[in-house]
N, C-alpha and C positions, 0 to 999 in steps of 0.2 A: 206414794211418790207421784209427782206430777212435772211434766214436762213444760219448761220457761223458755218461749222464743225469745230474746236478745235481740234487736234487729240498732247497728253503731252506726252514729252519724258523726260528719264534724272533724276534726283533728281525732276523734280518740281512737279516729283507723290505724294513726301511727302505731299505737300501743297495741289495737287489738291483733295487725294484719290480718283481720277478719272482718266482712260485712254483716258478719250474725253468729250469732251461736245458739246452744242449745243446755240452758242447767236443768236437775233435777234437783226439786225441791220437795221434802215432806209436806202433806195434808198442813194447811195452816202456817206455814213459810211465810216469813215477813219479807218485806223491801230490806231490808235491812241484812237480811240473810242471804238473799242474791246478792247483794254490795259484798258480802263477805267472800261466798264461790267466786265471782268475777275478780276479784283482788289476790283471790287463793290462785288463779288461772294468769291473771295476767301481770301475777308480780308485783312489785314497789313501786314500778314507772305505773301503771293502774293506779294507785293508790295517792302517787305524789300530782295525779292529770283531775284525779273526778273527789278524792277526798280531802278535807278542809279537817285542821286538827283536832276538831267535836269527832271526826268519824261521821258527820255531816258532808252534804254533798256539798262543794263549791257552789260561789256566785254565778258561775258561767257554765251552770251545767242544769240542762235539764232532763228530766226524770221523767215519761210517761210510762200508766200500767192503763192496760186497756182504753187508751187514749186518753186518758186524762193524767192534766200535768200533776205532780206531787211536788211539796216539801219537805225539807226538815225535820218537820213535828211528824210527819205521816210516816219517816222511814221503819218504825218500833213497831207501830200499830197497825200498818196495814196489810194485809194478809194477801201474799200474791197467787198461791194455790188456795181454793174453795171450789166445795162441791166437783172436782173433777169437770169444770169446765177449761179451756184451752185458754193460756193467758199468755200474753203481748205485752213484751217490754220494749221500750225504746232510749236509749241512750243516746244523747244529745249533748256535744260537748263541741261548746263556741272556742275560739282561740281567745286565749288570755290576753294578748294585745289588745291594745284600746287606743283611740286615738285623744287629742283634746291640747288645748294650748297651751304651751309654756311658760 
């Protein structure tokens, strides 16, 4: 097991009332699998802010693991414990308000 820093930006402080947290994940744990503890942790309101009905992250959400941003196609695949080095997640979630003309 390997320890996942969380570090929320944005509106999803509403959801989290946290600036960070902390999951553990087995050796070999995907993006995908942190999406699932955070969602286990923080409910439906979690779930209805950052996921899109794929089980995909929304439009207005971004995703970095060790600084770099992620998509979609990467949530299945990419492996966020390896090797037992210490890994950084950032959770970044814009308001869904948009502006633009009528």
């Amino acid at each position: 097991m390997s320890t996942v820093s969380v570090k929320y930006h944005g509106v999803i402080r509403d959801v989290t009332k946290e600036p960070a947290a902390a999951f553990e994940l087995p050796e070999g744990g995907t993006v995908r699998d942190l999406l699932d503890l955070m969602h286990q942790r923080y409910g439906p309101d979690f779930a209805e802010r950052v996921l899109d009905e794929r089980m995909g992250v929304r439009s207005y959400v971004m995703l970095f693991l060790n600084g770099k941003q992620l998509d979609n196609i990467a949530l299945d695949t990419t492996k966020v414990c390896v090797g037992g080095a210490p890994t950084e997640a950032i959770l970044y979630v814009m308001s869904g308000a948009s502006g633009g003309a009528a």
